[in-house]
C-alpha positions as CSV (number, residue, x, y, z in Angstrom):
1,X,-34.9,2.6,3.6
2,X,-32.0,0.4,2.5
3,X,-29.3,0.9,3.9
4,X,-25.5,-0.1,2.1
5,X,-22.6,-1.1,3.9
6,X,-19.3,0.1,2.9
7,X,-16.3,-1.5,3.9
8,X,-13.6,-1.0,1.5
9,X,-11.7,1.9,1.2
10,X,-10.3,3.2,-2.6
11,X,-8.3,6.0,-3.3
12,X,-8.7,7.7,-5.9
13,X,-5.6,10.6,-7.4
14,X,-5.8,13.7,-9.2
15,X,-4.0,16.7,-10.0
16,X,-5.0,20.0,-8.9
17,X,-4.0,23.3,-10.2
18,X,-4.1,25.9,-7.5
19,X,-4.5,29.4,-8.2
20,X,-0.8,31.4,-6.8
21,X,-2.6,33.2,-4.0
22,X,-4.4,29.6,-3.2
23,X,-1.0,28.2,-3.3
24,X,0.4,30.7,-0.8
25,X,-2.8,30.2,1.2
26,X,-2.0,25.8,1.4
27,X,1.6,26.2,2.1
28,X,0.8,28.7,5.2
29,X,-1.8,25.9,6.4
30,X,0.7,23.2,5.8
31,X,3.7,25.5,8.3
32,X,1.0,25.8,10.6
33,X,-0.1,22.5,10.8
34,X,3.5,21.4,10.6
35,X,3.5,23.5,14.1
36,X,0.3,22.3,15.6
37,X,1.6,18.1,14.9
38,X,5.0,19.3,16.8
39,X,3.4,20.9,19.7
40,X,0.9,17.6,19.9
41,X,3.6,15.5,20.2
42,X,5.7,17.7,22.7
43,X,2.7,18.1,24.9
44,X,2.5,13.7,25.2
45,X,6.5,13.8,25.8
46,X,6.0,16.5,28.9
47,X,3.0,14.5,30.2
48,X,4.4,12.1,30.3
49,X,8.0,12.6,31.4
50,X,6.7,15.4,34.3
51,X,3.7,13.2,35.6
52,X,3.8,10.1,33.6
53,X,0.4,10.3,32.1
54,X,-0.6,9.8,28.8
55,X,-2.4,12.4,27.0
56,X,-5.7,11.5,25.0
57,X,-7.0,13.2,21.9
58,X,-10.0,14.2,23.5
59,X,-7.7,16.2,25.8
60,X,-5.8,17.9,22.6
61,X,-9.0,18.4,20.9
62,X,-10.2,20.3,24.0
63,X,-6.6,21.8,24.3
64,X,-7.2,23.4,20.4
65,X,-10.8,24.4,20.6
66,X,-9.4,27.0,23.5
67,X,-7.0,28.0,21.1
68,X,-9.1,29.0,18.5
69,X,-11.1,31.0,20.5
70,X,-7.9,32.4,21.6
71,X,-5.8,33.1,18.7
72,X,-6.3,34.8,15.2
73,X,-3.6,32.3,13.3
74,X,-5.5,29.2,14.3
75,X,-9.0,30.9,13.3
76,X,-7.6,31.3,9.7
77,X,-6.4,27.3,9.5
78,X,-9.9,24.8,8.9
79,X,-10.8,23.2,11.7
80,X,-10.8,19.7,10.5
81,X,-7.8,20.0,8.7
82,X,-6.7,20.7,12.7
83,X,-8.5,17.4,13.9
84,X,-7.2,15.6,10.9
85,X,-3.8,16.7,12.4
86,X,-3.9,15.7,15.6
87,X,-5.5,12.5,14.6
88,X,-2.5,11.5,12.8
89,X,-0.4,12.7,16.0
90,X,-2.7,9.9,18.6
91,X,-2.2,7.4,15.3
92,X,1.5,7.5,15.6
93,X,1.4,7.1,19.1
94,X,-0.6,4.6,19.5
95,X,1.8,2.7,17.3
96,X,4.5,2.8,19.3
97,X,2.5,2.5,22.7
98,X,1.9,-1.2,21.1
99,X,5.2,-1.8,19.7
100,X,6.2,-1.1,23.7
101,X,4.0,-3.7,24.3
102,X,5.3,-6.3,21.8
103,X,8.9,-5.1,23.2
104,X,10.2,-6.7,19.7
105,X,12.3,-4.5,17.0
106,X,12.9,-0.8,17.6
107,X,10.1,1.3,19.2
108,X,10.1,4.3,16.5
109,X,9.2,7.2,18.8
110,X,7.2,9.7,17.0
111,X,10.0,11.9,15.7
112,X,10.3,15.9,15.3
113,X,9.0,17.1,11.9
114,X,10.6,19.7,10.3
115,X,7.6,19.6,7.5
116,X,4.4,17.9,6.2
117,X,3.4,18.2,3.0
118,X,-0.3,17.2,3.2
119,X,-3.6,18.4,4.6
120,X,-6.2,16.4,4.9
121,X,-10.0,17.0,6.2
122,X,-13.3,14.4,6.2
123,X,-16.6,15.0,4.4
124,X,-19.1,15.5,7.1
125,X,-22.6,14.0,6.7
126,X,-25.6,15.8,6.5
127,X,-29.5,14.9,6.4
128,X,-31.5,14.7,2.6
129,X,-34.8,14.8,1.5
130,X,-35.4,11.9,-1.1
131,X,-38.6,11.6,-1.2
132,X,-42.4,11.9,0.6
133,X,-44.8,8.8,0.5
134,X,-47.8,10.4,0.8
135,X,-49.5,14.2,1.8
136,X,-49.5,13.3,5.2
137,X,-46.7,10.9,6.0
138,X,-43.2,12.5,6.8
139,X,-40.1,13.0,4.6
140,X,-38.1,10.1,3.8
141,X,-34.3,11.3,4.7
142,X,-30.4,9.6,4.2
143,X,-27.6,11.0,6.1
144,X,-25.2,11.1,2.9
145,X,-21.6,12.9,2.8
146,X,-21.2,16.0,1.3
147,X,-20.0,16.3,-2.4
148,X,-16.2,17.3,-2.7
149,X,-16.5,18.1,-6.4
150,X,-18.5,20.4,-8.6
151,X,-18.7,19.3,-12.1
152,X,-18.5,21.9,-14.9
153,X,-18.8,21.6,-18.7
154,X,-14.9,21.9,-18.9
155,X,-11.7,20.6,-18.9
156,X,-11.3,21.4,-15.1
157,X,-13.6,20.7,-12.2
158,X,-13.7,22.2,-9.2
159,X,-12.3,20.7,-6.0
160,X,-14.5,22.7,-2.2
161,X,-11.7,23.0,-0.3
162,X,-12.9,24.4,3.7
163,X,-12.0,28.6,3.8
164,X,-10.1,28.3,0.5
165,X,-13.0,28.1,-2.2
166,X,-13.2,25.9,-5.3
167,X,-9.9,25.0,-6.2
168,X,-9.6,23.5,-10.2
169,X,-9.3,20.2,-10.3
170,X,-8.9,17.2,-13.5
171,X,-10.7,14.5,-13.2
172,X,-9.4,11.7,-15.7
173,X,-12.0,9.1,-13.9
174,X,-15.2,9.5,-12.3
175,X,-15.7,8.9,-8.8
176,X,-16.7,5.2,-7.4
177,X,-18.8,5.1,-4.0
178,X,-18.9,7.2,-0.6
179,X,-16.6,10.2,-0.6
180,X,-14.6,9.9,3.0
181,X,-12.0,12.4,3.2
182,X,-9.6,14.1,1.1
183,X,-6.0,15.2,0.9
184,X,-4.1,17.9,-0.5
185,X,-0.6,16.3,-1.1
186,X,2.6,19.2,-2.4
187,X,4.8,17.3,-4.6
188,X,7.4,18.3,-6.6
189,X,5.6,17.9,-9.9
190,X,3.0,20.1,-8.1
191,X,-0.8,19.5,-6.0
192,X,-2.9,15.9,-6.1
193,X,-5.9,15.5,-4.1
194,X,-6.0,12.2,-2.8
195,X,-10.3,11.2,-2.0
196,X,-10.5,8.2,-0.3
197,X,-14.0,6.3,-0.9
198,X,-16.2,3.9,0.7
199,X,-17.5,1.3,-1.7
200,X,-18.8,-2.4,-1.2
201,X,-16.5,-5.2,-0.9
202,X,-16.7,-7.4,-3.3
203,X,-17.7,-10.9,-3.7
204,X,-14.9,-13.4,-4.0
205,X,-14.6,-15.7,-7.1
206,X,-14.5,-19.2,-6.4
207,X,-10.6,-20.3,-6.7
208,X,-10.1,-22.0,-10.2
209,X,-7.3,-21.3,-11.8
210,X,-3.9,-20.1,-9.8
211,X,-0.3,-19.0,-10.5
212,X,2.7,-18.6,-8.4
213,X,5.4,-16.0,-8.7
214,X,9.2,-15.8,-7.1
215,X,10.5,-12.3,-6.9
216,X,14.0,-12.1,-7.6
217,X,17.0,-9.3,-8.3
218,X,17.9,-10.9,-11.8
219,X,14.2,-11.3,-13.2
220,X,11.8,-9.1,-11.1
221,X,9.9,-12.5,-10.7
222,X,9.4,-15.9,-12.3
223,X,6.0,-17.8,-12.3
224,X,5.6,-21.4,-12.0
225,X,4.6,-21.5,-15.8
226,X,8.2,-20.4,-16.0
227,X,8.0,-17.1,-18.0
228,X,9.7,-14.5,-16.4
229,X,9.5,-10.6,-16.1
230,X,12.4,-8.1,-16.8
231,X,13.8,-6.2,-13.7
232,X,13.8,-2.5,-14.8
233,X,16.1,-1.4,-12.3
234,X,14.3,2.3,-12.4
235,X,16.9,3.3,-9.1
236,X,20.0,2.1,-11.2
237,X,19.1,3.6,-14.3
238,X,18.6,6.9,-13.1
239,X,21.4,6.9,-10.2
240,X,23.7,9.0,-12.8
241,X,21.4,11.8,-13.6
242,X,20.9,11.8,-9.4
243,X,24.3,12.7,-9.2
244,X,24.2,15.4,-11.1
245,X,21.7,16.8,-9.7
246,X,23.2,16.3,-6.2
247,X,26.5,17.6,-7.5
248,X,24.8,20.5,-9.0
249,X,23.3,21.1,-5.7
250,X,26.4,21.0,-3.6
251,X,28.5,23.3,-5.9
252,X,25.9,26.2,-4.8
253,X,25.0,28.1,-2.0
254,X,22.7,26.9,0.4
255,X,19.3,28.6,0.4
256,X,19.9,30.5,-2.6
257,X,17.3,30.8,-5.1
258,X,19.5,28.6,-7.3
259,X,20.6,25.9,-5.3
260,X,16.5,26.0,-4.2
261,X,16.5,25.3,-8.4
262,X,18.4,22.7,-8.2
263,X,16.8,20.9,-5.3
264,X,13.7,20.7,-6.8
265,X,15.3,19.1,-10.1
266,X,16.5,16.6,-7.7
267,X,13.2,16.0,-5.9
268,X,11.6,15.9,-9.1
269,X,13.8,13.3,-10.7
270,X,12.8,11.1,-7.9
271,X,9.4,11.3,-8.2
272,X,9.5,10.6,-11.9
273,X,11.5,7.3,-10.7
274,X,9.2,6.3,-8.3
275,X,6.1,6.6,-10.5
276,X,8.2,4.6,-13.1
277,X,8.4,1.6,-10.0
278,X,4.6,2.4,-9.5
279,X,3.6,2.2,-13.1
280,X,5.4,-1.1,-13.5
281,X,4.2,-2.9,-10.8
282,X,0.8,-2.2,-10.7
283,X,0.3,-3.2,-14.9
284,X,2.6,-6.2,-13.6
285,X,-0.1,-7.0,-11.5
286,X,-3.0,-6.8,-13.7
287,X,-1.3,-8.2,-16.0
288,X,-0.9,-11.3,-13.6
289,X,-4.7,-11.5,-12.6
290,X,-6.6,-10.3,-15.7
291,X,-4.1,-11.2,-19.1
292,X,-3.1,-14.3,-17.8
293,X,-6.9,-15.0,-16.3
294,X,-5.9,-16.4,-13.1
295,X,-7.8,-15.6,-10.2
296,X,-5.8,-16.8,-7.4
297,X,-1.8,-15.2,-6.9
298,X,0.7,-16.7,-4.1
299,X,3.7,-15.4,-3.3
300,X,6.5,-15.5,-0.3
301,X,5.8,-14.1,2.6
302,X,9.1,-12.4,3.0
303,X,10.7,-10.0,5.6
304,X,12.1,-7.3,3.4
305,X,12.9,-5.2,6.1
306,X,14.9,-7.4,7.0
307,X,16.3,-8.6,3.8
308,X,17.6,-4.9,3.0
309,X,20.3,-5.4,5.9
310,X,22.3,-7.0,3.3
311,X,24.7,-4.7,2.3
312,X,25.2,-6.4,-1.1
313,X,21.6,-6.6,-2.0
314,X,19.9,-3.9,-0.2
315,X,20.1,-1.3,-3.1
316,X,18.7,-3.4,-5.6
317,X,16.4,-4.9,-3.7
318,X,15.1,-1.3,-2.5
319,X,14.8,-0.7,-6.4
320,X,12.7,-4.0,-7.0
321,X,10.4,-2.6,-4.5
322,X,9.1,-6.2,-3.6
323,X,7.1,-4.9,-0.2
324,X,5.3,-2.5,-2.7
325,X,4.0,-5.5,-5.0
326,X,3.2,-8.0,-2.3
327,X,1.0,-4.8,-1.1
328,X,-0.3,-3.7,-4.3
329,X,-1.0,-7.4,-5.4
330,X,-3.2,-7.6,-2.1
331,X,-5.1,-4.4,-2.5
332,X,-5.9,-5.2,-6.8
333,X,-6.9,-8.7,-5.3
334,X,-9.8,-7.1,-2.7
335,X,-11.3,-4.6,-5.5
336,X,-11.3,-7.0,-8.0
337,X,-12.8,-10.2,-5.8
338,X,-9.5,-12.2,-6.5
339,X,-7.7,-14.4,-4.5
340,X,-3.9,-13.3,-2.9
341,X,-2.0,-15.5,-0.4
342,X,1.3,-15.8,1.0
343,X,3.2,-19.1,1.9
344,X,6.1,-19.7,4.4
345,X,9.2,-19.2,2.1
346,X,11.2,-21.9,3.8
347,X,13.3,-24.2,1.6
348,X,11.2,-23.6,-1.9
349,X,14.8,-23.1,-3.5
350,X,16.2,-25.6,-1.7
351,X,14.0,-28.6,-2.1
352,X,12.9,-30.5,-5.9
353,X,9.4,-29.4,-7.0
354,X,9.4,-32.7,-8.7
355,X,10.0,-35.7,-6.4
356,X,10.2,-33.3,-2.9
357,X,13.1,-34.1,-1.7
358,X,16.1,-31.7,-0.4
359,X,19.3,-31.0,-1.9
360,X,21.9,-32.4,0.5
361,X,24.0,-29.2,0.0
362,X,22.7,-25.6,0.0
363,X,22.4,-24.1,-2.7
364,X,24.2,-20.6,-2.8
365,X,22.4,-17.4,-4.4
366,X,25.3,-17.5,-7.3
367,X,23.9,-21.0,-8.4
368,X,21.0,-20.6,-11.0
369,X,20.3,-24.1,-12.0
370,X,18.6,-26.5,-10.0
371,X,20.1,-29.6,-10.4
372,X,18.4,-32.5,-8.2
373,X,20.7,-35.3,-7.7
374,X,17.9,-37.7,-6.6
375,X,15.4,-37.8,-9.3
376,X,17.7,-36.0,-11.9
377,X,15.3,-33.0,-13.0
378,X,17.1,-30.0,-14.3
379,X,15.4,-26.7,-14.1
380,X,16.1,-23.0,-13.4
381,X,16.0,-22.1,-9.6
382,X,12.9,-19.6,-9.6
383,X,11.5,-21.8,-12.1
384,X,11.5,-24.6,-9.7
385,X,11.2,-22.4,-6.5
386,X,7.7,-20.7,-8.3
387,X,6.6,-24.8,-8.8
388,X,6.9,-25.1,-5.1
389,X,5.5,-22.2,-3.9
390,X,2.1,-23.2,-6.3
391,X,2.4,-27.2,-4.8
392,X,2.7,-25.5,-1.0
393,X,-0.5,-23.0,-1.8
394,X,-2.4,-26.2,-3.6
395,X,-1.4,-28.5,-0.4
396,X,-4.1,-25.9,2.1
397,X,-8.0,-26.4,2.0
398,X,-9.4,-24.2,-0.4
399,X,-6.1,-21.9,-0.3
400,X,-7.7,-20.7,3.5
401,X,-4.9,-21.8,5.3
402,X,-1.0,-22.7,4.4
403,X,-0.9,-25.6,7.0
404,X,0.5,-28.8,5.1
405,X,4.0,-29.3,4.0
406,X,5.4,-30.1,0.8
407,X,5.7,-34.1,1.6
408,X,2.2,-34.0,2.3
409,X,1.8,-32.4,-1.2
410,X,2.8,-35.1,-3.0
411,X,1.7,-38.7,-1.0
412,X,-1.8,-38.1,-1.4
413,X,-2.5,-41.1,0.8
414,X,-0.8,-39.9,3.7
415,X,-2.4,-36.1,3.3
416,X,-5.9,-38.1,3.5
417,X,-5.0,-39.7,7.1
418,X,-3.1,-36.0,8.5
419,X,-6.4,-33.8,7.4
420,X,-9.2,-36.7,7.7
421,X,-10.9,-35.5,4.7
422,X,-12.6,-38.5,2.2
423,X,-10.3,-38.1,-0.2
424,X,-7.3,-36.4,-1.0
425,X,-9.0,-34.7,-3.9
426,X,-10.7,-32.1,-1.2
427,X,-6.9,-30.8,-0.5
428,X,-6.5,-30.3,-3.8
429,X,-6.8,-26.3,-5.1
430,X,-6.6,-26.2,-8.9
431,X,-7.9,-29.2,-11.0
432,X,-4.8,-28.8,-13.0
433,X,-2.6,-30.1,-10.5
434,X,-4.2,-33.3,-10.3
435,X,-3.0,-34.2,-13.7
436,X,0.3,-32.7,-13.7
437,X,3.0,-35.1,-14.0
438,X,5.0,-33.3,-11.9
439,X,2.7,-35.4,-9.1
C-alpha cells in the first residue's frame, strides 16, 4: 500500500451561511467554550500558586470527561470542539513556560478572555475498504480522514458540523490534499470556515534567477531592479470614516440596540481595511515570484516589534503591515517550491552597493539620495539599499546561509581564500551578477 507523507499545512477559507437557529446554536458553543478556556486557565494559576505544580492536559482532559458525565450544558457542546479548546489553553502556556526559560522580553501570561470567536474540531480517521486482491486474501484498508463537506448540485454545499448538522457552505475552490481540522470563525461580515489541509511539500526549484526588495513607509518596497510599489496606506485612508463610527458609537447608550448598530459598523469597517492590507500584499507577492519570474525573494530580517516603539513611525508602519509580508512571502514561497531568505539588515543603507565602501556620516531617514562620496555613484537610498541586500544574499553558498560580508562580495579573490572553494564562481548565486558592472 503506498503510503504519502504530508507535511505541509494549507488553509483554505470560505463563507458559511448558517441557518438563525444554527447561529443561535454556534454562539451558545462559543460562551461556553469562552467559559471552559477561562476555567482551564484558572485551574494552572491555582495549581500552581496553592502547590506549585503544573497542570497537564491529560489532567484537564480527564478533569472534562467527568464533567460531561456530570453536567447537561457540557453534553450539548461537541466534545472535540472541548479538546480543541483546551488544546489551545496547554498551547498558550507552554509559550510562556519557554519565554520564562529564555527570561528575554515580556513573559505574556495567558490573559482572561472575555470572548472567542472561533470553534474549531479535527477530522478523525477511520478504516476503508479499497479494494480485495483475490477470493481469499483479505481486504486492502487506508486509515483516511473523514470528509467535512458534502457536495450538492448547487450553489451551496454543505459543511458536517458535530451535533449541529449540515451547515451551507460556498466553495469558490475545490479542496487540495488531507482534510485536518476545521474552524468556525464569527466575523463581523458574518461565518468562514477555515479547513486546514495536509498536502506534500513541494520540491524546490533550483535558485536561478533572484530579486531583492526594501520595505519602506514612502514606497511600500523598492527592488534592486529599482521599480518601486505604491504604499496604499489602507489605515490612513480609512482613519476618517473610523472616527465616525467611533463618534457615532460614543454619542449613544451603551448596550442599546443602537449603539450595538453602530459597533458592528465599526468592526465591520475594519475588517474591510484589513482584507484591503491582505489583498494587497499577497497579489504583491505573486506578483514578485510569478510576473516578474524570479524564483528566489530576499528581504531584511527586521524586528518590527520593535520598530513600532517609534512613536513617529509606529502608525504607519502598523498600516504597511511589513511582519505580514515577510510572513506571507515565506508561506507563498513553500507551496509554490520557491526560494525566500532573509539577510542581516546591518548598514545596507549606509554602505555603496557599488564600490562597498561606507558613508563616513550617517545617513538620516529624511535623506533619500545616496550620494557616495568615494566612488561618486548617485542613486536613490532603497534603490541602493535593495542592490545590497541582492549582493549580501549572492555573497552565501547556494543562498543556504547569509555568512559572508559585503567586502567579501566584491574581492572575489579574497572570498576564494575565506570559504576555500576552487573558485569564486561557486559563491556566486545568480549568473547575472557575475557580469554586472556593478562588480
Amino acid at each position: 500500500m503506498h503510503d504519502t507523507r504530508y507535511t505541509m499545512k494549507l488553509t483554505f477559507k470560505y463563507p458559511v451561511y448558517p441557518t438563525k437557529t444554527q447561529e443561535i446554536t454556534l454562539l451558545s458553543w462559543l460562551d461556553h467554550l469562552c467559559e471552559l478556556q477561562n476555567s482551564a486557565r484558572h485551574d494552572r494559576k491555582v495549581a500552581w500558586e496553592t502547590e506549585g505544580e503544573r497542570v497537564s492536559i491529560n489532567d484537564q482532559q480527564k478533569k472534562l470527561k467527568v464533567a460531561r458525565e456530570k453536567y447537561a450544558d457540557f453534553r450539548q457542546v461537541p466534545q472535540d470542539m472541548q479538546i480543541c479548546t483546551l488544546e489551545r489553553t496547554d498551547k498558550a502556556f507552554e509559550g510562556f513556560y519557554r519565554r520564562c526559560e529564555k527570561g528575554t522580553g515580556k513573559k505574556g501570561y495567558p490573559r482572561h478572555r472575555k470572548r472567542i470567536k472561533s470553534l474549531t474540531w479535527k477530522l478523525r480517521k477511520y478504516t476503508k475498504v479499497v479494494r480485495r486482491k483475490t477470493k481469499d486474501a483479505d481486504k486492502q484498508t487506508i486509515r483516511v480522514r473523514q470528509n467535512p463537506i458534502r457536495e450538492t448540485a448547487w450553489k451551496h454545499d454543505r459543511l458536517k458540523v458535530p451535533k449541529l448538522g449540515e451547515v451551507k457552505i460556498y466553495m469558490h475552490r475545490s479542496l487540495q490534499g488531507d482534510p485536518k481540522e476545521v474552524t468556525l470563525v464569527k466575523k463581523a461580515s458574518g461565518w468562514y470556515a477555515h479547513i486546514t489541509c495536509e498536502l506534500p511539500d513541494t520540491p524546490k526549484v533550483e535558485p536561478t534567477t533572484a530579486i531583492a526588495v526594501d520595505v519602506g513607509t514612502t514606497h511600500y518596497l523598492t527592488t534592486s531592479e529599482g521599480q518601486k510599489e505604491d504604499n496604499p496606506r489602507w489605515y490612513r485612508k480609512a482613519e476618517g470614516l473610523l472616527h465616525k463610527h467611533n463618534q457615532t458609537m460614543a454619542r449613544r447608550k451603551k448596550g442599546s440596540k443602537r449603539w450595538y448598530k453602530a459597533v458592528h459598523a465599526s468592526a465591520l469597517h475594519q475588517e474591510r481595511t484589513a482584507n484591503k492590507r491582505k489583498d494587497f500584499i499577497g497579489k504583491l507577492v505573486y506578483k514578485l515570484f510569478h510576473h516578474y519570474e524570479n524564483n528566489v525573494l530576499v528581504a531584511e530580517d527586521l524586528s518590527v516589534s520593535n520598530m513600532v516603539q517609534n512613536k513617529h513611525l509606529s502608525k504607519s508602519i502598523s498600516d504597511a503591515s511589513w511582519a505580514k509580508f515577510f510572513q506571507w512571502a515565506g508561506n507563498i514561497a513553500e507551496r509554490d517550491g520557491f526560494h525566500f531568505h532573509q539577510v542581516d539588515p546591518k548598514n545596507t543603507s549606509q554602505i555603496c552597493s557599488s564600490c562597498g565602501k561606507k558613508s563616513p556620516k550617517k545617513l538620516s531617514l529624511a535623506i533619500r539620495t545616496f550620494d557616495c562620496s568615494f566612488c561618486g555613484t548617485i542613486l536613490d537610498r532603497d534603490h541602493n539599499a535593495a542592490r545590497n541586500i541582492l549582493y549580501k544574499a549572492a555573497a552565501a553558498f547556494r543562498g543556504e546561509r547569509w555568512v559572508t560580508t559585503l567586502y567579501e562580495t566584491r574581492n572575489k579573490n579574497e572570498a576564494t581564500k575565506i570559504s576555500g572553494l576552487e573558485t569564486a564562481k561557486q559563491l556566486r548565486l545568480f549568473d547575472d551578477l557575475l557580469t554586472s558592472p556593478s562588480l
